[in-house]
C-alpha positions in Angstrom: 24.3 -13.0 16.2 24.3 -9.6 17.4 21.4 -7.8 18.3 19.8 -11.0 18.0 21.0 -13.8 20.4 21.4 -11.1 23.0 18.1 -10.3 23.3 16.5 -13.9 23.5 18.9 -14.5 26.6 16.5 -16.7 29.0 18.1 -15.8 32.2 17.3 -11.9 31.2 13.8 -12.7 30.4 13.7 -14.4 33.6 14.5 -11.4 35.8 12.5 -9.0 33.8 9.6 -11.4 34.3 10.0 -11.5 37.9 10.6 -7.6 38.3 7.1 -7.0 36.5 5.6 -9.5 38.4 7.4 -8.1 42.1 6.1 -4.4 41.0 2.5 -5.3 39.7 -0.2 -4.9 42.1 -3.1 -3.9 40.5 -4.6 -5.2 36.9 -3.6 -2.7 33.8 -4.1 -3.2 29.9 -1.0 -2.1 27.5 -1.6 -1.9 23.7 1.2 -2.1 21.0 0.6 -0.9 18.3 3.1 -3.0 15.9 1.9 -5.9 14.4 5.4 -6.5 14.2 5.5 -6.7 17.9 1.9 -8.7 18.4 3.6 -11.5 16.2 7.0 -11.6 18.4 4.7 -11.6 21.6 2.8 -14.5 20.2 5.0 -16.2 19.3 7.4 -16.2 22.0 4.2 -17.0 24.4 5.3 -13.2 25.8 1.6 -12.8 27.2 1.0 -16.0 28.7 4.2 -15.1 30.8 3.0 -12.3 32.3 1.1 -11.6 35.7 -2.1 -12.4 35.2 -3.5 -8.7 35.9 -1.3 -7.5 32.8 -3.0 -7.7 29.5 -1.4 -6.7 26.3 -4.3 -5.8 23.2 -3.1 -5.9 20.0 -3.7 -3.0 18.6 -4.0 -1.8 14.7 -0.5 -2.2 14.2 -0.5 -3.9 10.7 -0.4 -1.5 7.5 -2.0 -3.9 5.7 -4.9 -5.0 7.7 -6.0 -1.1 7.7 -6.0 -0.6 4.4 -9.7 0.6 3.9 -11.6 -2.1 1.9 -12.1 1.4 -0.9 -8.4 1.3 -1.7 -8.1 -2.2 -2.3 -10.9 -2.2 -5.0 -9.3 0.6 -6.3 -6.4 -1.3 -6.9 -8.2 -4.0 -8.1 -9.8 -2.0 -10.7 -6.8 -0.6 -12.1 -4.5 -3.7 -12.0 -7.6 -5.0 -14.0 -7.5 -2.3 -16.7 -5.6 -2.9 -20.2 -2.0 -1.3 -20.6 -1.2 -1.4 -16.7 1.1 -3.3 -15.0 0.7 -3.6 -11.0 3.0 -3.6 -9.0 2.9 -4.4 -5.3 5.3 -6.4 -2.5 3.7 -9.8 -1.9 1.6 -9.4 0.9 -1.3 -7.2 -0.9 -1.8 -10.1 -3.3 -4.4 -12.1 -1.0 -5.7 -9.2 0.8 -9.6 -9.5 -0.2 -11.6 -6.5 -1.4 -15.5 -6.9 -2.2 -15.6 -9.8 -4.6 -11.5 -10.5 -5.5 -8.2 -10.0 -4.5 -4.8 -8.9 -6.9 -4.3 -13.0 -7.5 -7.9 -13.8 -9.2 -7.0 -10.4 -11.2 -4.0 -11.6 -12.3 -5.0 -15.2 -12.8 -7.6 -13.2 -15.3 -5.2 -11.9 -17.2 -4.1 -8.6 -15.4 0.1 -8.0 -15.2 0.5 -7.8 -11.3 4.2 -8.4 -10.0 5.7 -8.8 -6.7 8.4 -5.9 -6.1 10.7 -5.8 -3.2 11.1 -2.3 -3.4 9.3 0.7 -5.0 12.6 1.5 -6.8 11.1 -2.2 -8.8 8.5 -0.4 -10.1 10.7 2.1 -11.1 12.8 0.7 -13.2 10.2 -1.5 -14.6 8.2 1.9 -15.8 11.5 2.6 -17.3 11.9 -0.6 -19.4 8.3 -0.1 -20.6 7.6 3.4 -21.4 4.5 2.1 -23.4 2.7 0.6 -20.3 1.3 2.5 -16.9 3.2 1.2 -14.0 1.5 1.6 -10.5 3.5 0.8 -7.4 0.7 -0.1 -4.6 2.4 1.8 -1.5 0.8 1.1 1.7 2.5 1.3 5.5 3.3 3.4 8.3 6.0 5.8 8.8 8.2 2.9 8.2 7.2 2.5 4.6 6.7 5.8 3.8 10.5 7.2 3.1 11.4 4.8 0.4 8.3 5.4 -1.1 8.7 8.9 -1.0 12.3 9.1 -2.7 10.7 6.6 -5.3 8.1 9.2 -6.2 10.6 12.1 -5.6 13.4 9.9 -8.4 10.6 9.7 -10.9 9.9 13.6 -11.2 13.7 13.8 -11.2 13.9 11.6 -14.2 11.2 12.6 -15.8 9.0 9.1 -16.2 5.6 9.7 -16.9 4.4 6.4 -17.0 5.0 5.6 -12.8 2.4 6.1 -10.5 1.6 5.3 -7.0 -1.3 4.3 -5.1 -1.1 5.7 -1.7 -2.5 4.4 1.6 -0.2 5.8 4.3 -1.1 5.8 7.7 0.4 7.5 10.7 0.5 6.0 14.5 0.2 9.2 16.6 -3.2 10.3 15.3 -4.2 6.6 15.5 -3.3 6.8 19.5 -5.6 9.5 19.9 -8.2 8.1 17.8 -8.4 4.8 20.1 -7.9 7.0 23.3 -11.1 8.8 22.6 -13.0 5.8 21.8 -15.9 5.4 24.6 -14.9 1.7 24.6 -11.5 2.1 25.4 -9.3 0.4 27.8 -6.1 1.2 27.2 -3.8 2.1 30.0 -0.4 2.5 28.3 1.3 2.2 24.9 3.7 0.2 23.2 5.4 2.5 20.5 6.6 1.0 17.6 10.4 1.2 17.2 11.1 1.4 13.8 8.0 3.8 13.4 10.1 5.7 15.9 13.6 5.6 14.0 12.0 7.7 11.3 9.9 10.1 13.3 11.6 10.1 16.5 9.4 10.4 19.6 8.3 14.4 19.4 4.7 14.1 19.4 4.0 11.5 21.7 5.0 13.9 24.7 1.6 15.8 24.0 -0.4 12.3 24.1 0.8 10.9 27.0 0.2 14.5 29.1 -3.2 14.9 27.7 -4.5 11.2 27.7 -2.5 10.3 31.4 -0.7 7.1 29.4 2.7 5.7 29.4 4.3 5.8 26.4 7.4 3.2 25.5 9.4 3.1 22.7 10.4 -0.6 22.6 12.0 -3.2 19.7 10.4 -6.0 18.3 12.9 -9.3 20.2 11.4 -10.7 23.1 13.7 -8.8 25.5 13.0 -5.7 24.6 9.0 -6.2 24.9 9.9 -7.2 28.6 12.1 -4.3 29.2 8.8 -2.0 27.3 6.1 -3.7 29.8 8.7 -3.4 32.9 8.8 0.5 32.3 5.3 0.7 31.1 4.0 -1.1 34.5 6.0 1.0 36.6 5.1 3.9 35.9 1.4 2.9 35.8 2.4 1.5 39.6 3.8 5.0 40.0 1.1 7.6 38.6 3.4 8.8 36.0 2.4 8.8 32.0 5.9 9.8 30.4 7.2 9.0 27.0 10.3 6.6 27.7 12.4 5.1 24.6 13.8 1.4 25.7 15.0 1.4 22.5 17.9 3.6 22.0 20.0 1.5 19.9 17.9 2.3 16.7 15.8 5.6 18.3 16.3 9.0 18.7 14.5 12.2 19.7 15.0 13.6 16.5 14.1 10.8 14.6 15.7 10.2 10.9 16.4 14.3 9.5 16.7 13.2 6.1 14.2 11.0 5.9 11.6 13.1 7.2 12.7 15.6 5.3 12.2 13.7 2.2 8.5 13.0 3.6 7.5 16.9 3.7 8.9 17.7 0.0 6.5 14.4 -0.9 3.7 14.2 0.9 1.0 16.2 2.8 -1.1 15.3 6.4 -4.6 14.1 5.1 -7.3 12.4 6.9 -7.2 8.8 6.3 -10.0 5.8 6.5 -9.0 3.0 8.6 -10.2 -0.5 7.9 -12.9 -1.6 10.3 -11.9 1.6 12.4 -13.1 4.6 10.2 -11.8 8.2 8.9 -8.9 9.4 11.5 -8.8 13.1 11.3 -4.6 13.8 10.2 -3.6 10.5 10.2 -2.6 9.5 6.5 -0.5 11.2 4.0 -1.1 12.3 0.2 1.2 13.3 -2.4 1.9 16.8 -2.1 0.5 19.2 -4.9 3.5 19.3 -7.0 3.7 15.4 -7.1 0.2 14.8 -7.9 0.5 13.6 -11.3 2.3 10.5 -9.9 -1.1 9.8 -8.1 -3.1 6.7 -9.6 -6.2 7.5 -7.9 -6.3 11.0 -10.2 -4.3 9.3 -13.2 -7.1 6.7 -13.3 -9.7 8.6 -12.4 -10.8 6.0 -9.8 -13.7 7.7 -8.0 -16.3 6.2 -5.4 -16.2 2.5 -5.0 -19.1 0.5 -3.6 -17.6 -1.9 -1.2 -19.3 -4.8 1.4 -17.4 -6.0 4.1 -17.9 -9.9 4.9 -20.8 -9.8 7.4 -18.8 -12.3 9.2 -15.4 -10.8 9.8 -14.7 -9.2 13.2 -11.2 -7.8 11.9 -12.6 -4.4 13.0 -12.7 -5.2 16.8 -9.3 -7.2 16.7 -7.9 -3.8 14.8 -9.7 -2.0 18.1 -8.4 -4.4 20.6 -11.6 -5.3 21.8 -11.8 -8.2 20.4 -8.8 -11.5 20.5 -9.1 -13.4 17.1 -9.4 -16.5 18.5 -12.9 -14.8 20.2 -14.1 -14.7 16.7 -16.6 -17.3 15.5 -15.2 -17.8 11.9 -11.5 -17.8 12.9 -10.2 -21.0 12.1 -13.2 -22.3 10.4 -14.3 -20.0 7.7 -11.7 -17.8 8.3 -8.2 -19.2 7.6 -5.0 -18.0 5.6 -5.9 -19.6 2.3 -9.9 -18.2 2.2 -9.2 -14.9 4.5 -12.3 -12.9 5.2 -10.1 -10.3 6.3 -7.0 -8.5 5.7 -6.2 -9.8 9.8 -5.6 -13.2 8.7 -4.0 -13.1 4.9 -1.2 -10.2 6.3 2.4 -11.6 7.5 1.5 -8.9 10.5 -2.4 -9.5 11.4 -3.2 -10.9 14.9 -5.5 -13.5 13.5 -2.8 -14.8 11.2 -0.3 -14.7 14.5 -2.9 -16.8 16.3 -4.1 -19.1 13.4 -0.2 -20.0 13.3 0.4 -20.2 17.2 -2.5 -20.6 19.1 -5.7 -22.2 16.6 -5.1 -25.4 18.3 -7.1 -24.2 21.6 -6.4 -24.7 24.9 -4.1 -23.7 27.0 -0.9 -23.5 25.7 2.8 -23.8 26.9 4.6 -20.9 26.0 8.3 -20.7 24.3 10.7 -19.7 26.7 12.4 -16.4 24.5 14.9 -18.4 22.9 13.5 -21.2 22.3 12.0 -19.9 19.0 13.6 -18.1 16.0 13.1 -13.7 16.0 10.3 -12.7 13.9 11.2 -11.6 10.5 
């Protein structure tokens, strides 16, 4: 299958695991920041492959694990209320806020569907002009286009009854955020690719001058995270902190024009709350004034929410990289997929959920060869 087979090819892996190891000499710690990525590398046993004195930390690279704990009882709240249906794609549903998550609200009677795309919500606002529709739209850059044009269609078409809850984050501001952390270790980046194919690679330059880090554009099949560590370690090896893009078959400079385009008529830089992280300064987006009666939070007039974060959960180190999941005391025990503490575990992208599903048997543990397991959705 193109683009697929080709880049699970063990005799590739196999000479990109022994370059890195012929050019490593010293130990160095690379963070991607993809939870798209931290499942492939699990999964594939990417890490346990590597020199011992090259660490990869998984950083918060899962939209739905930093959705602040605030939003998702807002969303809870008005997927509870009378006249609303709730709309959402399937992995909000067991996210837990303070004392529920959107399946106890529904199994109390609230009208929460599972869209595949925002356009869904759409066209069910449409087919019920006498009920509020809210579309719960989370994600990174990624995400955010589609939701965008959704919110740009319904002014366009004039239905009133379609709103959107809106969480967006954005990955540059979260680089700098974790490079000024006192506790960070960080060395060199992993850049998302597909957060890259909308925004194109223009404001990591400024990062990796200012911070002294690598930074690699690299895909999500076990191939090209070899090729992203190969580059990444040599220029660590070298002194050099560059932006590099290993993925040029879906990235450019320039990024997506129309899409980004379509992100500046609809939304506005905002500072955003990060769960288990905190507020980073510019690195969320808002509906832009002239859209901002397609906001639920104003619509619904959902102010301050008091929220309490499971004393137990760590998912705010594992977001930091400072933390593995399986380092957690409650992962695996108290912490599992069904009764998730946090967001970490229940997401399809959380580390804890990549290690409850690859690793929670303990020990040391043999890893796939590239193709020996199926690409990560």
């Amino acid at each position: 299958m193109k683009y697929i087979d080709e880049f699970q090819d063990p005799a590739l892996a196999r000479r990109l695991l022994d370059e890195i190891h012929a050019v490593t000499t010293r130990p160095w710690a690379l963070m991607e920041v993809c939870g798209g990525q931290t499942h492939s590398i699990i999964r594939h046993g990417i890490d346990q492959l590597l020199p011992d004195n090259v660490e990869l930390i998984h950083g918060p690279g899962c939209p739905v694990c930093v959705t602040p704990l605030e939003t998702i009882d807002k969303a809870l709240e008005i997927a509870s209320r009378p006249g609303v249906i709730f709309c959402s794609f399937g992995d909000m549903l067991r996210v837990p806020g303070t004392d529920r998550d959107l399946f106890q609200v529904r199994s109390l009677g609230g009208d929460v569907r599972v869209v595949y795309s925002p356009l869904d919500a759409l066209r069910i606002a449409q087919q019920n002009p006498d009920r509020q529709v809210v579309f719960f739209g989370i994600g990174f850059e990624t995400t955010a286009p589609p939701n965008a044009m959704t919110v740009h269609q319904a002014e366009r078409l004039g239905v009133t009854n379609f709103s959107m809850l809106v969480s967006h984050v954005r990955v540059p501001p979260a680089i700098e955020g974790l490079m000024t952390s006192p506790d960070c270790r960080v060395q060199a980046f992993l850049a998302a690719g597909h957060v890259c194919s909308v925004m194109g690679t223009e404001e990591y330059p400024e990062l990796a001058e200012r911070f002294k880090v690598p930074i690699v554009v690299t895909g999500f099949e076990p191939l090209d995270i070899l090729e992203g560590v190969r580059r990444a370690v040599l220029q660590l090896e070298r002194g050099e902190h560059r932006v590099e893009n290993a993925y040029p078959r879906a990235v450019r400079d320039e990024g997506n024009p129309a899409a980004r385009r379509m992100l500046a008529d609809v939304f506005e830089v905002t500072d955003r709350a990060w769960r288990g992280i905190g507020t980073i300064p510019g690195s969320g987006w808002r509906l832009a004034e002239r859209y901002r009666a397609f906001d639920a939070e104003h619509r619904f007039e959902v102010g301050a929410i008091n929220t309490v974060e499971p004393a137990a959960c760590r998912a705010g180190e594992v977001l930091q990289g400072l933390l593995k999941p399986h380092q957690c005391e409650a992962f695996g025990t108290t912490c599992t997929p069904r009764t998730p503490l946090g967001a970490t575990m229940v997401s399809s992208e959380g580390a804890c959920a990549a290690y409850y599903l690859y690793r929670r048997l303990g020990g040391p543990i043999a890893p796939a060869t590239p193709v020996e397991a199926t690409p990560v959705g």
